[in-house]
C-alpha positions as CSV (number, residue, x, y, z in Angstrom):
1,X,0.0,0.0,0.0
2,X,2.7,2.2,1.2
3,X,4.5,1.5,-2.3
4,X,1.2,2.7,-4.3
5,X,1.0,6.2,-2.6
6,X,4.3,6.9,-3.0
7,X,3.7,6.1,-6.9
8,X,0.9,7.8,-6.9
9,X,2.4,11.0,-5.3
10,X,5.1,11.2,-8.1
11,X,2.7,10.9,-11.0
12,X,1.0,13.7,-9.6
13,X,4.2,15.5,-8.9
14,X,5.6,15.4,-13.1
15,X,2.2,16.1,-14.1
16,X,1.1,19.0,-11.4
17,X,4.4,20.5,-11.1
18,X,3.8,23.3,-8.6
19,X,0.8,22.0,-8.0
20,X,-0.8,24.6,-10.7
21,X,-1.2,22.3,-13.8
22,X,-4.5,22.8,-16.2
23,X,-5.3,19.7,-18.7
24,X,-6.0,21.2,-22.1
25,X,-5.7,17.5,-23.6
26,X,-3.6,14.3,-23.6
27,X,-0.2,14.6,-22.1
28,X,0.0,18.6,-21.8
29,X,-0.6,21.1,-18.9
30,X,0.3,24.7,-17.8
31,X,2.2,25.5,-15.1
32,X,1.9,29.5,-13.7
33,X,3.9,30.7,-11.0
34,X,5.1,33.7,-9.8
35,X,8.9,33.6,-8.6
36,X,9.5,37.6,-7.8
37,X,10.4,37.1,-4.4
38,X,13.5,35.7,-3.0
39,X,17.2,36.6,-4.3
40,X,17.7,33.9,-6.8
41,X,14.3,35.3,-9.4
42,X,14.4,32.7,-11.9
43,X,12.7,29.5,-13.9
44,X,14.1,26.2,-13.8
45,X,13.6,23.1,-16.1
46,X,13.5,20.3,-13.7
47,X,13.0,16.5,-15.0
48,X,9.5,16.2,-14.8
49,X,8.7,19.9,-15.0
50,X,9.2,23.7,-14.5
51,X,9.5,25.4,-11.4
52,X,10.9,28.7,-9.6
53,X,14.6,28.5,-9.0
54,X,17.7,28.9,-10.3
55,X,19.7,25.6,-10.7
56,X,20.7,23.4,-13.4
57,X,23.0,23.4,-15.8
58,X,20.7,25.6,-17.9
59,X,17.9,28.1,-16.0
60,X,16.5,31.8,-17.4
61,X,16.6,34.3,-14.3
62,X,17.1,37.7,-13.2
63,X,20.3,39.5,-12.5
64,X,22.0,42.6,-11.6
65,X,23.8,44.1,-15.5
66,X,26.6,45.4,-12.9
67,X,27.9,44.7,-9.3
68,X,26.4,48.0,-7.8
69,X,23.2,48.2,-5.2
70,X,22.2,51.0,-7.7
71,X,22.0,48.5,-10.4
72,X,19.1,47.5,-12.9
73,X,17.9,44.4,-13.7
74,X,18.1,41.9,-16.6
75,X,16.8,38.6,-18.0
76,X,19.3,36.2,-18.9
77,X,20.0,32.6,-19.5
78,X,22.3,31.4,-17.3
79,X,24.3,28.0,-18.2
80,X,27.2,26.4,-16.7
81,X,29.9,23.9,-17.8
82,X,27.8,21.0,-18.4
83,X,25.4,22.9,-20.3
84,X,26.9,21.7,-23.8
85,X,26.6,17.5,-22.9
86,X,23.0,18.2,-21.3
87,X,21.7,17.3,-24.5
88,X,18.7,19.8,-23.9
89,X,18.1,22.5,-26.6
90,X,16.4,26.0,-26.1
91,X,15.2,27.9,-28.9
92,X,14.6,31.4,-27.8
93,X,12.5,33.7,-30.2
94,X,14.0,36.4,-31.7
95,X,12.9,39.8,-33.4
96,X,16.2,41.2,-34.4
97,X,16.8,40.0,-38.1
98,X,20.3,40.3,-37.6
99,X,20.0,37.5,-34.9
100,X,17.7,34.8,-36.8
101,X,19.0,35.7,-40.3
102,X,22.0,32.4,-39.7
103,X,20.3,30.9,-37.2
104,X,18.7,27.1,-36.4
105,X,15.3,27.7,-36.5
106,X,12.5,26.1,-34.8
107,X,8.7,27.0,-36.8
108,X,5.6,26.5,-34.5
109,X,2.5,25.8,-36.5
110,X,-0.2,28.6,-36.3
111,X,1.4,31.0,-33.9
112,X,1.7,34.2,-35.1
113,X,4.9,35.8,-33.6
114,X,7.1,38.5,-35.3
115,X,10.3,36.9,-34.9
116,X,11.7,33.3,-35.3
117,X,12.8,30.5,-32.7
118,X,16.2,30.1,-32.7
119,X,18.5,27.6,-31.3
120,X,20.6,28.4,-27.9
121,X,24.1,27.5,-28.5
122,X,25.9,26.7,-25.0
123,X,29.7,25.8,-24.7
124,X,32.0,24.4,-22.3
125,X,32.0,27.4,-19.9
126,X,29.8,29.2,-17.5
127,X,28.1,32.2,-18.8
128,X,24.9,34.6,-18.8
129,X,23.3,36.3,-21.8
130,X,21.2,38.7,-21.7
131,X,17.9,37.7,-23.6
132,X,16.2,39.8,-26.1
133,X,12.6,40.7,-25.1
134,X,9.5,40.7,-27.2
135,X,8.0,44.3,-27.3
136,X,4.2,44.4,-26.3
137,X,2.8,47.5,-26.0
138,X,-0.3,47.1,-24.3
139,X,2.1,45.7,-21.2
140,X,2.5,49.1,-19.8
141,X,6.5,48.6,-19.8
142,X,6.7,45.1,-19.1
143,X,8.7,42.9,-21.2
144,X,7.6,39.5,-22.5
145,X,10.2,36.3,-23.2
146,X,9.2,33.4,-25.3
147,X,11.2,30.7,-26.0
148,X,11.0,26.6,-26.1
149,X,12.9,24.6,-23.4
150,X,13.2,20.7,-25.1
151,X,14.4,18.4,-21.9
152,X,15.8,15.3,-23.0
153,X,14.1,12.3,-23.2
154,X,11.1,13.6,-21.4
155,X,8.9,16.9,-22.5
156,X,8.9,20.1,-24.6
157,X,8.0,23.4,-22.7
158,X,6.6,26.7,-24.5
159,X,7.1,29.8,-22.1
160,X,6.2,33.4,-21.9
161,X,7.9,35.2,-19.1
162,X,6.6,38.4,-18.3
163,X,9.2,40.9,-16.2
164,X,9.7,44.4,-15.0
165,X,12.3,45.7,-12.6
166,X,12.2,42.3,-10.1
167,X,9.3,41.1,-10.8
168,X,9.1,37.6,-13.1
169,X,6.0,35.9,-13.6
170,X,6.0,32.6,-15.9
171,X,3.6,30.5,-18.1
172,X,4.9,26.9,-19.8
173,X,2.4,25.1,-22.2
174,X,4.3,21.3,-21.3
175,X,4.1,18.8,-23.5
176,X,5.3,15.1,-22.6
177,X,4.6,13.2,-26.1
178,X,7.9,14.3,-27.6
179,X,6.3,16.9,-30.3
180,X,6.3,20.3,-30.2
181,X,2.2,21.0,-31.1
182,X,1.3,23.0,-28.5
183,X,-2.3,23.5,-28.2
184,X,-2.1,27.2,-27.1
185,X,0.6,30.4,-26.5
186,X,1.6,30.6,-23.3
187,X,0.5,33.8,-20.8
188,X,2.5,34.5,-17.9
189,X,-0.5,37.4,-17.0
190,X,-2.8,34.2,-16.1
191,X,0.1,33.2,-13.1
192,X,-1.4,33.8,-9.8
193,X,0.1,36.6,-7.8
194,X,1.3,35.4,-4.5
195,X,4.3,37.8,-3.5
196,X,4.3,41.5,-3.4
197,X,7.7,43.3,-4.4
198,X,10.7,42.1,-4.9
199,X,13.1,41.6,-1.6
200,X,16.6,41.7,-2.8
């Protein structure tokens, strides 16, 4: 008995994540969260699912552009040494031709982005780049991220991460049957607030 609720409480954990999931159909859920507070403001890509955090040998958080108190923040992608033999791909979209001109390019059937997804290269070293947002105007100075985490051997993940200042709120559309039809673009506005300000 003891051996069927523990099975049963990690089903429920890779397909609940943070215990936010929403079945849209076979094998896919969202998972919302907001992750402003705390000093390590990021998204991880766990094996069974996304969560708040910053660890890995790949994660997209928010950092300081300098060492100074007076500092602003950025989005970046973070990745260490073992990124490269991870064998997980990101594809991040991009809106600067310049950018996806020579680029690996992922399409995504039916979405109508200005821009194309474009494969993260990663290399034996540790490093942060910034990422380029996506400009919405009706966001009132927010900036929206997209971009496609694939995590070997198990699921595909469309994000949208929404950002100002501190603040990061996250939406994944996750799929677990290997494809990358998403049924739906992902809205990190439908993540339920939980944390007010940022404490840094």
């Amino acid at each position: 008995m003891k051996k069927f609720i523990i099975i049963m409480i990690i089903v429920m954990i890779a397909f609940y994540g943070c215990d936010n999931g929403s079945n849209f159909y076979d094998r896919e859920i969202v998972v919302s969260e907001d992750c402003t507070i705390g000093d390590r403001v990021g998204v991880e890509f766990d094996s069974d699912s996304v969560r708040c955090g910053m660890s890995g040998n790949i994660y997209f958080g928010i950092g300081r552009k300098d060492e100074s108190d007076f500092s602003p923040f950025a989005f970046y992608v973070f990745s260490d040494s073992g990124a490269k033999n991870t064998r997980d791909s990101v594809w991040i979209l991009e809106t600067d031709s310049d950018r996806y001109s020579s680029c690996e390019k992922k399409e995504i059937s039916s979405k109508n982005f200005q821009g194309t997804f474009c494969l993260k290269k990663f290399y034996d070293s540790t490093t942060r780049e910034m990422v380029n947002y996506y400009d919405v105007l009706e966001k009132n100075g927010k900036y929206e991220y997209y971009f496609i985490y694939s995590k070997y051997d198990s699921y595909k993940a469309f994000c949208n991460i929404s950002s100002k200042d501190c603040e990061l709120l996250y939406s994944c559309v996750v799929l677990y049957d290997g494809l990358y039809n998403f049924s739906k673009v992902p809205d990190a506005d439908n993540a339920k607030r939980k944390n007010i300000g940022c404490v840094f």
